[in-house]
N, C-alpha and C positions, 0 to 999 in steps of 0.2 A: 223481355217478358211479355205473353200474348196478354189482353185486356183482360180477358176473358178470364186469366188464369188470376187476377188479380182481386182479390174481397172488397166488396161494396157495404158498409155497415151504419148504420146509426151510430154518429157520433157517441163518447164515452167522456168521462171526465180525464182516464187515463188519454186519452189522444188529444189533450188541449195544448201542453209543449210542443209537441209534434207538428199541430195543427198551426199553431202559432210559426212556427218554423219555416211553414210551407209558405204558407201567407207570406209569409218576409219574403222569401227566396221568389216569388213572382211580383210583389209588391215592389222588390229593388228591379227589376226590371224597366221599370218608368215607360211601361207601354198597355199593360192589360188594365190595369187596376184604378180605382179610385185613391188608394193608396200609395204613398212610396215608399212604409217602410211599414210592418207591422206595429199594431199597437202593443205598449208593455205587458205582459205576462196577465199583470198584476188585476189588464181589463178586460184582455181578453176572457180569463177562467167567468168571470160573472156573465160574459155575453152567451160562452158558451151551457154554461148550467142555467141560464135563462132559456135557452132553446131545449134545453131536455127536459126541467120544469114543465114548460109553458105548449109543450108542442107544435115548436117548430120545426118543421123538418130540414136536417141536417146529417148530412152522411159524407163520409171520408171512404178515400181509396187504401188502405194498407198495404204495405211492400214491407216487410223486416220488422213491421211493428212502429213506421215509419208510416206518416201522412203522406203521400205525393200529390194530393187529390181531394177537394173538396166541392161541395152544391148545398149552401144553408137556401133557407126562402124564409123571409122573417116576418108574422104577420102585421100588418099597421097597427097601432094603439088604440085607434080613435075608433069609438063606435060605427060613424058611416064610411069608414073604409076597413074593417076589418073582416069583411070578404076578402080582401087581395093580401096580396103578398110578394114582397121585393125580391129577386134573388141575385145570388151571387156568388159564383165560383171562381174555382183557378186549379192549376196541373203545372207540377212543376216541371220545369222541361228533361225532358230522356224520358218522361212517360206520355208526351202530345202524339196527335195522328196516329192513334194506336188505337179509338174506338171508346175511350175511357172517359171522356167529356159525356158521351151519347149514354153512356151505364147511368153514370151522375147523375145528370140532368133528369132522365126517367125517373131512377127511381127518389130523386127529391120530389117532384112535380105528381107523381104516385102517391107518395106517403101527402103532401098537400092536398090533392082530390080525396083522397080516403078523408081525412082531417075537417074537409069539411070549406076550402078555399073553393071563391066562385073563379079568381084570378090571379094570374101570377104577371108581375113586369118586369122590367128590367131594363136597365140602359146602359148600352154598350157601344165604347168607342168606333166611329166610321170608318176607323183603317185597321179594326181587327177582322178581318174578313174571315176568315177562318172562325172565327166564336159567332159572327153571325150565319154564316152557312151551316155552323150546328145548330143554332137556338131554330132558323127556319125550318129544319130538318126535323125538331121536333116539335112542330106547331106552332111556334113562335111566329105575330104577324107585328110587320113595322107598323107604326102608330104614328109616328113625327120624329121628326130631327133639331133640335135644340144646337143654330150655329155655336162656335166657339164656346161652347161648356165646359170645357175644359182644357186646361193649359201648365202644360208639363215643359219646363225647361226652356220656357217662355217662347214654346209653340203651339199655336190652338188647335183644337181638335173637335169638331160636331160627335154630338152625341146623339146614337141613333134611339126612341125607344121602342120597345118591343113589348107586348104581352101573351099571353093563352088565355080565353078564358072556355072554363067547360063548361057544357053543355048538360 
């Protein structure tokens, strides 16, 4: 299925199993994510109806009614950083290299500029080349690298970080 032909939405509470789903199925992966497995159901639904609440922007890819595709951006808490805002996505594989990370990403970082964010960051592992040549692709500039930050299956990994911020 072309990218194009695929709906970009504001998360729903109906799409939190789904969502949840998708997470997993990239989280077991043990190469993109912060995670290596999704969290339970049960903490998921509060994170998600906190970003609908609270407006942060989060938007899913739908296929059948089906997540394959997400871009949350989550604002900080704290008074002197809640200009910025974290993000975080994933595409579960049979829908990568098809254009669909580049939709995401826009229109998270969209509905974040509208919202009223001066920055967006992010940090993403040094051997996903591919998740960085998108984030640079859409403005996203390296900032530092954080050696061995991380270590999956007792092999380290530098963590690149990356921001936007607008103008």
């Amino acid at each position: 299925m072309l990218s194009e032909a695929i709906p970009i939405e504001s998360i729903r509470e109906e799409h939190i199993e789904s969502f949840r789903k998708a997470l997993d199925t990239v989280s077991r992966e043990r190469k993109y994510l912060s995670f290596l497995e999704a969290p339970p159901l049960e903490d998921m639904r509060p994170f998600v109806l906190d970003n609908i609440e609270n407006g942060h922007p989060q938007v899913v890819a739908v296929v059948g009614g089906e997540v394959v595709g997400w871009c949350d951006i989550r604002r900080h808490p704290r008074p002197i950083h809640a200009h910025c805002g974290t993000l975080g996505m994933g595409i579960i594989p049979g829908y990568r290299d098809k254009g669909l990370g580049t939709r995401l990403i826009r229109a998270a970082v969209g509905q974040a500029r509208e919202r009223g964010f001066h920055r967006v960051e992010l940090h993403v592992h040094a051997d996903n080349v591919r998740a960085i040549a998108l984030y640079e692709k859409v403005g996203f500039v390296r900032e530092g690298v954080a050696r061995d930050a991380v270590r999956i299956d007792g092999r380290y990994i530098d963590s690149i970080s990356m921001a936007v911020v607008f103008g």
